[in-house]
TORLUMVEX-411912 format. One line per field, with one value per residue (C-alpha): x, y, z negated; residue number from 0; residue in one letter. Coordinates in Angstrom, 2 decimals. Layout:
xx	c(X ...) .
yy	c(Y ...) .
zz	c(Z ...) .
nr	c(NUM ...) .
rest	c(A ...) .
END
This chain:
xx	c(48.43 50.33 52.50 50.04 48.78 51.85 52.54 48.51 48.49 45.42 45.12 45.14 41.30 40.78 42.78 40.62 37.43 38.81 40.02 36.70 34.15 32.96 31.45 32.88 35.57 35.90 36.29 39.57 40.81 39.87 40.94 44.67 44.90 43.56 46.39 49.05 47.54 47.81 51.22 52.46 51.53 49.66 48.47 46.47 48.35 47.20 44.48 45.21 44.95 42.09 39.26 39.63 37.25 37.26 34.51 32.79 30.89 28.61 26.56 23.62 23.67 21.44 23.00 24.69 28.04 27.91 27.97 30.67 33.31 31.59 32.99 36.12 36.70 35.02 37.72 40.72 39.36 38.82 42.62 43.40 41.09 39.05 34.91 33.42 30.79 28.87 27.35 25.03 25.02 21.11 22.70 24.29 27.68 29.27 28.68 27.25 28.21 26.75 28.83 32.60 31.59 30.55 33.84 36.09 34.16 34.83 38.07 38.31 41.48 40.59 37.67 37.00 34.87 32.91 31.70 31.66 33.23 34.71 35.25 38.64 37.77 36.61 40.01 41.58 39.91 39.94 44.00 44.34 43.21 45.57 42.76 43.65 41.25 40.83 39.10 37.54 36.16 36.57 33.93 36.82 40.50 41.77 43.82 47.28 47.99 44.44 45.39 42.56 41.91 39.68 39.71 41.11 37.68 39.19 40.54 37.00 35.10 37.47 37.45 33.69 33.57 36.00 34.82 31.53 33.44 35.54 32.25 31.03 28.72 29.34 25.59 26.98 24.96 26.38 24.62 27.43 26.22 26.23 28.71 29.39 31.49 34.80 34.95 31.85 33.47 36.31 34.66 32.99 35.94 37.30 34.48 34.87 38.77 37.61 34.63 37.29 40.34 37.56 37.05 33.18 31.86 30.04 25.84 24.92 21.35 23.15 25.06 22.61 23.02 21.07 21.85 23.03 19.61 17.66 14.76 17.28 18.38 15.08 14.12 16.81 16.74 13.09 14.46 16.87 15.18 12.37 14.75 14.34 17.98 18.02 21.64 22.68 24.72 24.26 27.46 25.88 27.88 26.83 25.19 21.99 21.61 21.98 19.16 17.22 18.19 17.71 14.04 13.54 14.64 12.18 9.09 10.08 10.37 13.77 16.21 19.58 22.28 20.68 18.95 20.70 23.63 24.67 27.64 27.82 29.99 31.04 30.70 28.30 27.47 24.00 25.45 25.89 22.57 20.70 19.10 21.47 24.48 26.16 28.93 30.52 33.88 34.95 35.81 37.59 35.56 35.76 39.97 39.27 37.75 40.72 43.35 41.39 41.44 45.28 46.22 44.30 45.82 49.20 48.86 47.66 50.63 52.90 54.15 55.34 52.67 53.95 51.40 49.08 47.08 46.40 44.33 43.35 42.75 39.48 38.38 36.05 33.94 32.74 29.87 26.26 25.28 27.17 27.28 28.04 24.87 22.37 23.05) .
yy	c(99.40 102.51 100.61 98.20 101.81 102.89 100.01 99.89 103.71 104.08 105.86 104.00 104.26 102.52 99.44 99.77 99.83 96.86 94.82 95.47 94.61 98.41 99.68 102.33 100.99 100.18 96.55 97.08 99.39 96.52 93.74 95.50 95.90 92.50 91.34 92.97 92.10 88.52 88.95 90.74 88.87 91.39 90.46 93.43 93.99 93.81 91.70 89.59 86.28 84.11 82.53 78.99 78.15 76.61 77.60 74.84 76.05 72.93 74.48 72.18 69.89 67.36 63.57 60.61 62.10 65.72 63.34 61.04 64.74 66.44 63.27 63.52 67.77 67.55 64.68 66.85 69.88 68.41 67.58 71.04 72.46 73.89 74.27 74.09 76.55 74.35 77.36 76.04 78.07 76.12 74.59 78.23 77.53 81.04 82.22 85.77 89.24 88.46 85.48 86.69 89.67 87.57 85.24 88.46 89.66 86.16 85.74 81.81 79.79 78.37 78.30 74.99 74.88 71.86 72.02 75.95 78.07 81.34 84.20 85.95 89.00 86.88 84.84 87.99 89.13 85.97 86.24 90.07 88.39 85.55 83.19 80.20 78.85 75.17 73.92 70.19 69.00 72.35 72.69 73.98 74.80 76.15 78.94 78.05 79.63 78.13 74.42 71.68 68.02 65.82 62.07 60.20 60.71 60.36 56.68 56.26 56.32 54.35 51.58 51.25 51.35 48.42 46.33 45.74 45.69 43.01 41.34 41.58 44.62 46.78 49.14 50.92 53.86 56.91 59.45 61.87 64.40 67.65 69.19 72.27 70.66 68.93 66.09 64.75 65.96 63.96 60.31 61.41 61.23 58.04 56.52 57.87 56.51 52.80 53.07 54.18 51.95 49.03 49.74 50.50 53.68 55.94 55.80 59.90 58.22 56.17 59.76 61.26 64.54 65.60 66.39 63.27 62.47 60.01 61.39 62.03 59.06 57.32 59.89 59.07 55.41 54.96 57.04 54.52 51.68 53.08 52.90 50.58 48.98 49.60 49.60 46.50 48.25 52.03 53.88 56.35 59.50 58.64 56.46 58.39 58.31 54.34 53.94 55.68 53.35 50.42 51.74 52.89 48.38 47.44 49.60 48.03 43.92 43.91 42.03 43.32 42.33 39.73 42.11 45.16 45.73 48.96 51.13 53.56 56.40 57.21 53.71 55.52 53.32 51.80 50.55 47.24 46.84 47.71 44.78 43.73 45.21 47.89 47.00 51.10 53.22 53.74 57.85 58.08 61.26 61.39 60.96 64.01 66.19 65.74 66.44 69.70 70.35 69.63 71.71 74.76 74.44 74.00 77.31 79.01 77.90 78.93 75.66 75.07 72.79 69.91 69.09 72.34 69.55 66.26 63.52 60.62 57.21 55.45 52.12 49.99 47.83 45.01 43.60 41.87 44.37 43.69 40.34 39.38 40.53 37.94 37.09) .
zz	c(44.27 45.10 47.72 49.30 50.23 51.66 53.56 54.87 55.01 52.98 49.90 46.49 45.86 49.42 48.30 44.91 47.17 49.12 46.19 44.14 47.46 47.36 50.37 52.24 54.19 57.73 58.74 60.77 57.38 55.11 57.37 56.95 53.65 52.82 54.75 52.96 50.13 51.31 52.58 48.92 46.58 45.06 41.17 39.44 36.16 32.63 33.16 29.80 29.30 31.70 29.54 28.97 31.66 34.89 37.21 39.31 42.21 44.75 47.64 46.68 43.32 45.73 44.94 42.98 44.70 42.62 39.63 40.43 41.05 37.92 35.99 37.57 37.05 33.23 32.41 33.85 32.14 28.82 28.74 29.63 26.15 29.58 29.57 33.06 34.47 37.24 40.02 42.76 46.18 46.88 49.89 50.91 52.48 51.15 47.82 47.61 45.99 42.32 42.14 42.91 40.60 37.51 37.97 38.57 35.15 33.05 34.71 34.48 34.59 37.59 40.80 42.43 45.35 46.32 49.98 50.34 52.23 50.34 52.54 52.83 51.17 48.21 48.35 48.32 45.26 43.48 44.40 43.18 39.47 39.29 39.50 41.60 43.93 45.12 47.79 47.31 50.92 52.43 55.71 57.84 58.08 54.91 54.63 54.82 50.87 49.37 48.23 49.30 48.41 50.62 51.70 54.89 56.46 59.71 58.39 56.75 60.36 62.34 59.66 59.06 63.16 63.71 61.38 63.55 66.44 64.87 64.01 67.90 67.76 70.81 70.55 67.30 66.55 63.99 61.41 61.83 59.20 59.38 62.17 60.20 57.82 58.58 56.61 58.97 61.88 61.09 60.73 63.99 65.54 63.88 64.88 68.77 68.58 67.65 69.80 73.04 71.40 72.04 75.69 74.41 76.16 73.32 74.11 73.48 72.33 69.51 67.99 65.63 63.86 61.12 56.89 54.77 52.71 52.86 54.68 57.59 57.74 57.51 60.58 62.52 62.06 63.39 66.07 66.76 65.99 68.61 71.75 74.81 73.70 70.13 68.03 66.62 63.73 61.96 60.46 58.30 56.55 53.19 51.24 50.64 54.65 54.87 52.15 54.27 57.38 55.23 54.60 58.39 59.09 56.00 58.31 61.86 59.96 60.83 58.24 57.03 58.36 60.63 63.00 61.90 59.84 57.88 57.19 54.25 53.36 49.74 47.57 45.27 41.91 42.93 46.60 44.96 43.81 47.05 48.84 50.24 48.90 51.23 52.94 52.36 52.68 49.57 48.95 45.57 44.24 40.94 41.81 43.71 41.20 39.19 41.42 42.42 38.89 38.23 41.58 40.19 36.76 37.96 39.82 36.85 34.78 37.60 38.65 42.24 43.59 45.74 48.22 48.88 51.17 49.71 50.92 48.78 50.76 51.57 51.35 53.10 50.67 52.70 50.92 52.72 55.19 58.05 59.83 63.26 65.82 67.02 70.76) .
nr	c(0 1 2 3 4 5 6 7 8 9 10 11 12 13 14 15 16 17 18 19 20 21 22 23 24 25 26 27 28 29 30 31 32 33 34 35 36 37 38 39 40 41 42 43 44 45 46 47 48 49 50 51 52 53 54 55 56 57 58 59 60 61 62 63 64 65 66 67 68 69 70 71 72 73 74 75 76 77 78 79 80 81 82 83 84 85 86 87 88 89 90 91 92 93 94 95 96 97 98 99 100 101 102 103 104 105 106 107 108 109 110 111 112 113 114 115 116 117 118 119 120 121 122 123 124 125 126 127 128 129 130 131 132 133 134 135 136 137 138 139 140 141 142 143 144 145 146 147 148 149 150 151 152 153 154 155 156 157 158 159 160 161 162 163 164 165 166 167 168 169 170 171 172 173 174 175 176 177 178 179 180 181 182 183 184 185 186 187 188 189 190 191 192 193 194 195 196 197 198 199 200 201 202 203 204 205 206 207 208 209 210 211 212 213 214 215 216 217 218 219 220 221 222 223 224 225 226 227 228 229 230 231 232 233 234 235 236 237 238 239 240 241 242 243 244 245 246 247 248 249 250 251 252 253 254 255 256 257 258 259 260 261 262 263 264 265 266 267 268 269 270 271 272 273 274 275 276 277 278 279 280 281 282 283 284 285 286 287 288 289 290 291 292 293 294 295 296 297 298 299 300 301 302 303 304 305 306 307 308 309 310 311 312 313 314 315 316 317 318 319 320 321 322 323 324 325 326) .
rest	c(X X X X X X X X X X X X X X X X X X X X X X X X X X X X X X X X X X X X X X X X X X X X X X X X X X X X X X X X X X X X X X X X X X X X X X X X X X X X X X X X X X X X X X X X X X X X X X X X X X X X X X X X X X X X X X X X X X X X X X X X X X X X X X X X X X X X X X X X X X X X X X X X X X X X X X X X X X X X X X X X X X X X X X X X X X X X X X X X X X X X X X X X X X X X X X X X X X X X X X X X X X X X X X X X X X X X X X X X X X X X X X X X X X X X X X X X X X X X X X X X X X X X X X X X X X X X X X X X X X X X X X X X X X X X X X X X X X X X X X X X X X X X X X X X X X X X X X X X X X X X X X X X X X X X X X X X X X X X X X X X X X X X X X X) .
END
């Protein structure tokens, strides 16, 4: 501690206040030190051993999908002798102050971080423990040292976007989902590269943003539905958002998929038991919750990790959704 102070000149109880999230310390001070913290390596010493823990932490615990990477993280853990503490944010992007201090006080194994967004003075302090940290889905760019798993989003959108273009749709509308978080961004985009691939200019009425529930998408949908030239086909961001479009067709009579048909994102279990089964992009995330997992455990052991990014594949399920439009 002594020589990040030297080399920020600060005194030792300023990097203390910095490492610990004490008050009292400019922004430009704590900035630098974090920095060279960063830059150092630093590790406090005689910690001990972690606790054979691995802390999960979800901004909101609001769907079928939290399931499907809670089932993927408890299998990973389990063969690591590993409990998992599940944290909810209440659809808070950042955790707050009581959080970081409870895991700095249990000292897990490992953090994973579902959807959230850790600031860099938590990183820092999570780092200044040994705890590795592991972003699953992260909403932006990632630090370059903080590993991350996600799925070809990107991929995700342009498929579900040429296969009704393939079919003949050309007024495709999209639930983008929330542009705060990059993964939705990202099938946005997709989406816009078939769309402009096709030679089929992009309708500002038929882009939609709004959250990925149900109620959104039923919102949106009548929306949609309501317009002088109404779409012929919805790509929604997740599966919860097409039910919702499915329920927004059931209230105008229209019939799925020959008036209207539907894109999901995720593959969640019940999509092939809706009425008529949703055609969907497949997002492996139970997969992902274990390769979050095995990233953050590697680090802990002190294994060089191969890929600090990876990105697991999606696949789109065609199922009875989507047909070619009515002329």
């Amino acid at each position: 501690m002594a020589s990040i102070a030297r080399l920020a000149g600060v005194s030792a109880p300023t990097v203390s206040r910095v490492l610990n999230g004490r008050s009292g310390v400019g922004l430009g001070t704590r900035q630098r030190v974090e920095e060279i913290l960063r830059e150092q390596g630093y590790r406090r010493p005689g910690a001990g051993d972690p606790a054979p823990v691995l802390e999960l932490l979800f901004h909101a615990l609001d769907g079928v999908w939290v399931l499907e990477i809670l089932r993927g993280v408890e299998q990973a853990a389990r063969e690591y002798g590993l409990a998992v503490v599940v944290t909810e944010m209440q659809g808070r992007l950042t955790p707050g102050k009581a959080w970081i201090e409870q895991v700095l006080t249990r000292r897990p194994t490992g953090v994973v971080a579902v959807f959230a967004e850790l600031t860099a003075q938590q990183q820092v302090q999570l780092a200044s423990r040994a705890i590795p940290l592991v972003l699953l889905e992260p909403l932006g760019e990632p630090r370059p040292e903080t590993p991350a798993v996600g799925a070809a989003n990107w991929s995700g959108g342009s498929a579900a976007t040429r296969h009704l273009l393939d079919l003949g749709h050309r007024r495709i509308a999209v639930l983008p989902g929330p542009p705060e978080w990059h993964c939705c961004r990202v099938r946005l985009d997709g989406y816009r590269a078939e769309m402009e691939r096709a030679g089929v200019p992009v309708d500002p009425e038929l882009v939609v943003t709004s959250t990925l529930l149900e109620e959104d998408g039923l919102r949106d949908a009548r929306t949609l539905l309501r317009l002088p030239d109404p779409p012929t086909a919805i790509v929604a961001s997740g599966d919860l958002q097409a039910m919702g479009v499915y329920e927004a067709a059931r209230e105008a009579g229209m019939r799925i998929p020959a008036e209207l048909s539907v894109v999901g994102f995720d593959d969640l279990p019940f999509t092939r038991w809706t009425g008529p089964p949703l055609t969907t992009v497949r997002r492996p995330l139970e997969r992902m919750g274990a390769t979050a997992v095995h990233l953050a455990l590697a680090s802990a052991r002190g294994k060089p990790v191969e890929e600090i990014r990876v990105e697991l594949a999606t696949t789109l399920v065609i199922r009875q959704s989507t047909a070619a439009p009515r002329r």
